[in-house]
N, C-alpha and C positions, 0 to 999 in steps of 0.2 A: 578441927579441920580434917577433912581425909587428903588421901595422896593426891587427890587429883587438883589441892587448893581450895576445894569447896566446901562452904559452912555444913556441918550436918543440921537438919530439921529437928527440933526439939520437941514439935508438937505438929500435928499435921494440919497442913496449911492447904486451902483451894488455889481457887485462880490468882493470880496476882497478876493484874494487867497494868504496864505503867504507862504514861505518855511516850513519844518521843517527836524528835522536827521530822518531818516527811518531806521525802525527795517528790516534787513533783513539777509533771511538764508543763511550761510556759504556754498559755492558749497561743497569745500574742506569736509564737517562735513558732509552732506545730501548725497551725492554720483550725485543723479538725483531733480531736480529740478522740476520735473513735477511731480513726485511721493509724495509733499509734499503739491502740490495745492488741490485747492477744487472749488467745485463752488459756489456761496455766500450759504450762512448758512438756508435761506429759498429754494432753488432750491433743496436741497438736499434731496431726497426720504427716509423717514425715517420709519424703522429701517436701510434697509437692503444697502441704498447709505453709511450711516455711516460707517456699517461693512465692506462694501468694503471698503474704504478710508482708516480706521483705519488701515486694513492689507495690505494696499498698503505701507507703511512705518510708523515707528513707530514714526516719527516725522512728519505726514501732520500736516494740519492745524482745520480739523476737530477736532483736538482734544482740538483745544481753541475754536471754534466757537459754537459748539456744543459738551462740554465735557457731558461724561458720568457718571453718578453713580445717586446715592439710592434717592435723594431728590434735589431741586433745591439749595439748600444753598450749597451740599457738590458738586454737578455740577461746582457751581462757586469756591469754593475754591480750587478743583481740577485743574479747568485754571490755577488759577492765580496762584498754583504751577509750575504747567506747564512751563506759559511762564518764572518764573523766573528760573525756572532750566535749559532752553534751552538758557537763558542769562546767567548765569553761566557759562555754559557746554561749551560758541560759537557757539553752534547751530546757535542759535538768533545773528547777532551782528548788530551796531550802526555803520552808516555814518556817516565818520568825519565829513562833511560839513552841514549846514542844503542846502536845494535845493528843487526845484520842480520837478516833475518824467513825464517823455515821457511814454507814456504806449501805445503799437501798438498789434493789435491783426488781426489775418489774417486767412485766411481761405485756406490752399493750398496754389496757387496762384493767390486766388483771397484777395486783400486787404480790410478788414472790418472798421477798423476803428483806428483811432489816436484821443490821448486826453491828458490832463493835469491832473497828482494827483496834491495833495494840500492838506494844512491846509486850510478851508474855514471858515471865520467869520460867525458865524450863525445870523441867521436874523429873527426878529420876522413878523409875518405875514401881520402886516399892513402895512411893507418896500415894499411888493411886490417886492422883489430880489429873494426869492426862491420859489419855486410855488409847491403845492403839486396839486395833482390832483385825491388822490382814500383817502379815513379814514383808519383810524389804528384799529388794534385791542386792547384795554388796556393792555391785559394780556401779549401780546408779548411783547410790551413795555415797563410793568413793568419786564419781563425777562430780555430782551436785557439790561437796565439799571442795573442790579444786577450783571449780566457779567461785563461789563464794568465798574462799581465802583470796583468790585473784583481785577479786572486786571489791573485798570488806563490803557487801552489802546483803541483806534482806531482797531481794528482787520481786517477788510474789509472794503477798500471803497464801499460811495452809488457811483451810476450813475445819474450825473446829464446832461441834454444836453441845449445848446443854438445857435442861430439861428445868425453869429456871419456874417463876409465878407467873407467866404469862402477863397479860397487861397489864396487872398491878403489881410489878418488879420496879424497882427503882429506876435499872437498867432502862426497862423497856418504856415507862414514861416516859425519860428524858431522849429517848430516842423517836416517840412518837412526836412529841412537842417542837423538838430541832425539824423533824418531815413537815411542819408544818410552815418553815421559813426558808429563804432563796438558799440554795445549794452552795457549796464552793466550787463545785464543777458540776453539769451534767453533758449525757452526750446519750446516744442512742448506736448499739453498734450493730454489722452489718446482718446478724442474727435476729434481729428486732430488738433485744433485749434493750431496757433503757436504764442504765447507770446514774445515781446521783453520791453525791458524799460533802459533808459538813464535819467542819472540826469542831471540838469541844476542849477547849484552854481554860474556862472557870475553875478552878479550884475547887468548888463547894460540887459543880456536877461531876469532875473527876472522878471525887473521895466517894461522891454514892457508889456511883458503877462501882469503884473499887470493894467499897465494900459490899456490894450485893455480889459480886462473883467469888469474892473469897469465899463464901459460903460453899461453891458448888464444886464440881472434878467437870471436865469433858471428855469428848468422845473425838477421836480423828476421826472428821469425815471425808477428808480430804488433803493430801500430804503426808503420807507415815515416810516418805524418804525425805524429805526435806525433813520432818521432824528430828529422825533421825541423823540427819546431816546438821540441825543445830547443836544438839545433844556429841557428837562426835568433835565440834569445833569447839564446843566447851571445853572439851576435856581437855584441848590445846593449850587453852588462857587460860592464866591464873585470876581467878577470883579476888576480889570485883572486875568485873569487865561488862561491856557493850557484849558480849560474847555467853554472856549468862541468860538472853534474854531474846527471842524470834518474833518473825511478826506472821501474827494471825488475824484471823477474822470471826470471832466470838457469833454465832447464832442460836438464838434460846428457841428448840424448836416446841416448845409449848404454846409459843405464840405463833410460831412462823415454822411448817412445820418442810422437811426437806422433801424432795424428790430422789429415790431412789432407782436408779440403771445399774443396768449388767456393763460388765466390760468385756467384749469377746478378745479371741485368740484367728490371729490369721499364722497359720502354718505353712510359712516359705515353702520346702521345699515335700508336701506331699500332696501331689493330686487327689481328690475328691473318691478317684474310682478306689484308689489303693487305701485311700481312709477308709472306707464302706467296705471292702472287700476284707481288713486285718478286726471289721466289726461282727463278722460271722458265726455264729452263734453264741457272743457275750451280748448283743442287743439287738433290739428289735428293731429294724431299719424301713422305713414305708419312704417313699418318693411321695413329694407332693409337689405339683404345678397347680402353683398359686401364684397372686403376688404377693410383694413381701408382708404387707400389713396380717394378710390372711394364715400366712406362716408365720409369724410370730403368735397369732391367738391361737395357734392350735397347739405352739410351744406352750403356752401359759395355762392349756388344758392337760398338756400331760404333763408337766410341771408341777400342777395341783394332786396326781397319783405317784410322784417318785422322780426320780432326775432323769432328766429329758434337755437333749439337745437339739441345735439344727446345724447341718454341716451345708455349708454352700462355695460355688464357685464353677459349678459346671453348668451354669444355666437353670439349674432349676434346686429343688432344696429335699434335704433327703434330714428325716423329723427320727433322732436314734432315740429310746428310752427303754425300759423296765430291763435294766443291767442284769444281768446272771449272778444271783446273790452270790455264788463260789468262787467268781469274778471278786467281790467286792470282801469277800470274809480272805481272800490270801492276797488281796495286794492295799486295802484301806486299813489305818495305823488304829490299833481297839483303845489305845493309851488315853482316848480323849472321849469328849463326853458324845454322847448319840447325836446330838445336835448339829458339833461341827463333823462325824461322820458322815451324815447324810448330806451335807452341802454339794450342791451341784460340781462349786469349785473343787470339793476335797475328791469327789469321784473321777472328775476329769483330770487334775495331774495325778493322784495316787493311780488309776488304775489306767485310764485312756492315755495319757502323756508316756508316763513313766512303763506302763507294762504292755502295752497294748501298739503306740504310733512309735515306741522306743527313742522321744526326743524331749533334749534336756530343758525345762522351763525357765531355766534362767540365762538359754543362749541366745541372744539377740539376734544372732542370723538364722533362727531355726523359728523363733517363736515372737511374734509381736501384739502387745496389746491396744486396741483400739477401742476410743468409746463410741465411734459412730456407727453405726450400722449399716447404713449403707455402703461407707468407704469401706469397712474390711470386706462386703460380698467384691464391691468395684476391685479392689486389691487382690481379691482371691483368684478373681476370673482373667484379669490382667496378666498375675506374676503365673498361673499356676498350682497356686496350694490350696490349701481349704479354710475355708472360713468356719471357723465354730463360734456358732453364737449364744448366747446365754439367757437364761431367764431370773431378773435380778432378787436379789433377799431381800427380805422385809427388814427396816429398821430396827423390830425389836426385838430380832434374832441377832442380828449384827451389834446390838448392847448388852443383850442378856451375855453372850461370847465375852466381850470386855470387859464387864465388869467381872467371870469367872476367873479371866485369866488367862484364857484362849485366842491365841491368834487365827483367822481364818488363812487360807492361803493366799500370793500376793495376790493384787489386780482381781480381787472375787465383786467389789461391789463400785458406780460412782455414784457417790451422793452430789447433788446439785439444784440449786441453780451456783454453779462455782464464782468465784471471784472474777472479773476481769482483771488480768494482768497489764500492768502499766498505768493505773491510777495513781497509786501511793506505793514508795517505794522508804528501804530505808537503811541508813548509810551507816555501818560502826563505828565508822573514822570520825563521825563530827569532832 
């Protein structure tokens, strides 16, 4: 055992996905189903994604992922009313069986993607079975962990993906075969996207899945703080525990392969003119009046010869690129490999954040990350600051990176199509 209660590894071990009961909403009690999702708890535009969600039903899920009120102590006590009231009420209820969950999400009729939930055994970093691939923020983590001891629950699966046999995986038969039978829920949310999921309680189909994942390591594609925030809870409990073990969402992108976006940065408090103005001969700055579709492809064009942003918020968009290498040789860290050097992410806080706009990336009231694009120009031009927006990495730089050993920096990529929050949830305390 080491100090923290937990068994050492004797032989390296993959995935280990176990069943567990899943907390989920009563149709009968909620009316609609799609009226009570969300989409994971960082995706969400905040203030004004929350108040929409909130008024979309009084029972989403927004309101445990992201409860409201006066301080962050009565936030979490809040939840974890919450969710105990909506287990009361039935809102909430408990599957009899423990199982593993099909989770399919589609797009119209075009299919996106199919994957495994799970209780996953967490793994410490020098197992090499779960792989992050961007840093955390502390202060999120010490959030997300104060939710979650409040509540004792799993609230949202991460997205984790692996690179498995494509349709002749054990996994993925029995997950193609279950898509072929009625759902245990489906719904369609206001995105288009259409949600289905089916349990899996057999025994004999457990043990496959299980054993075709112990074969393989993952990649976070989605979640390195909550990852993190499980990984930190453990270290609270003493082994064995419910606390040994998080809930994700397993996708083998050999068959089902992900979408990869940028996530930009809206900068509170620096107007647009004063960003362009402190970019004065470290990069090449052109105005472009376009709209937005037309300025994002021109981003994607010089994106293709070296790192290349778009700054917006003043009405129209201003395309920054080919950096002043003496810019980039005295303020980019040489300690890592050329790869994560040259990331778009590592140039914009090494040298634009940190030496250039002089503002700290991990201060929430300076810097906020969003995945939509629209809403950070909408937010830019509203608040005042500037929108920088990104041109996203390719998947197999963001694994080549992970499996080195290199973290990129945070909020650099969103893999997607993400989970919907509020389908399956799941509770420590059974």
């Amino acid at each position: 055992m080491n100090s923290a209660g937990h068994s050492e590894a004797t032989a390296p071990r993959g995935l280990e996905l176990t069943p567990f009961r899943g907390l989920r909403y009563d149709p009968d009690r909620v009316g609609n189903l799609a009226a009570v999702t969300s989409p994971p708890y960082d995706v969400v535009v905040r203030p004004d994604g929350v108040h929409h969600l909130q008024s979309a039903d009084p029972h989403n899920i927004v309101r445990l992922i992201l409860p409201q009120a006066a301080t962050p102590a009565e936030r979490n006590a809040q939840a974890a009313r919450t969710l105990r009231g909506w287990l009361s009420e039935g809102v909430l209820t408990t599957d009899s069986q423990p199982g593993l969950y099909v989770y399919e999400q589609s797009d119209g009729d075009l299919l996106l993607q199919r994957g495994v939930i799970g209780a996953l055994r967490l793994s410490d970093p020098s197992e090499g079975v779960v792989l992050p691939h961007e840093d955390v923020m502390p202060h999120v983590v010490a959030d997300r962990a104060a939710l979650m001891r409040a509540t004792s629950a799993n609230l949202e699966p991460l997205l984790l993906t692996y690179r498995g046999d494509g349709a002749a995986s054990a996994t993925n038969e029995l997950v193609e075969r279950l898509a072929e039978q009625p759902p245990l829920l489906a719904t369609t949310t206001e995105d288009g996207y259409r949600h289905r999921l089916w349990s899996v309680t057999d025994p004999t189909d457990v043990g496959r899945v299980q054993s075709d994942l112990a074969r393989h390591q993952a990649l976070i594609a989605d979640g390195h703080h909550r990852w993190a925030t499980y990984r930190r809870l453990r270290a609270e409990h003493t082994s064995p525990s419910p606390w040994d073990y998080g809930l994700v969402l397993l996708v083998d992108t050999a068959r089902y392969p992900l979408r990869v976006r940028a996530i930009h940065r809206l900068l509170h408090d620096l107007p647009v003119a004063a960003a362009v103005a402190a970019l004065d001969g470290l990069f090449r700055v052109r105005r472009i009046d376009v709209p937005l579709a037309q300025a994002l492809e021109a981003l994607a064009e010089a994106a293709r010869e070296g790192n290349a942003f778009l700054l917006a918020g003043d009405g129209t968009f201003h395309l920054i690129d080919r950096p002043d290498p003496a810019l980039l040789s005295r303020t980019v860290p040489v300690e890592h490999p050329a790869a994560w050097r040259t990331l778009d992410a590592t140039v914009l806080h090494a040298a634009l954040l940190d030496h250039v706009w002089h503002i700290p990336e991990d201060d929430p009231a300076r810097v906020a990350y969003i995945h939509d694009t629209a809403a950070t120009i909408e937010k830019a031009e509203r608040d005042g600051g500037t929108a920088v927006l990104m041109h996203p990495v390719r998947e197999e730089v963001v694994r080549d990176l992970a499996r080195l050993g290199v973290t990129m920096p945070r909020k650099s990529t969103s893999f997607g199509p993400k989970p919907a929050s509020g389908l399956v949830l799941r509770a420590l305390d059974l």
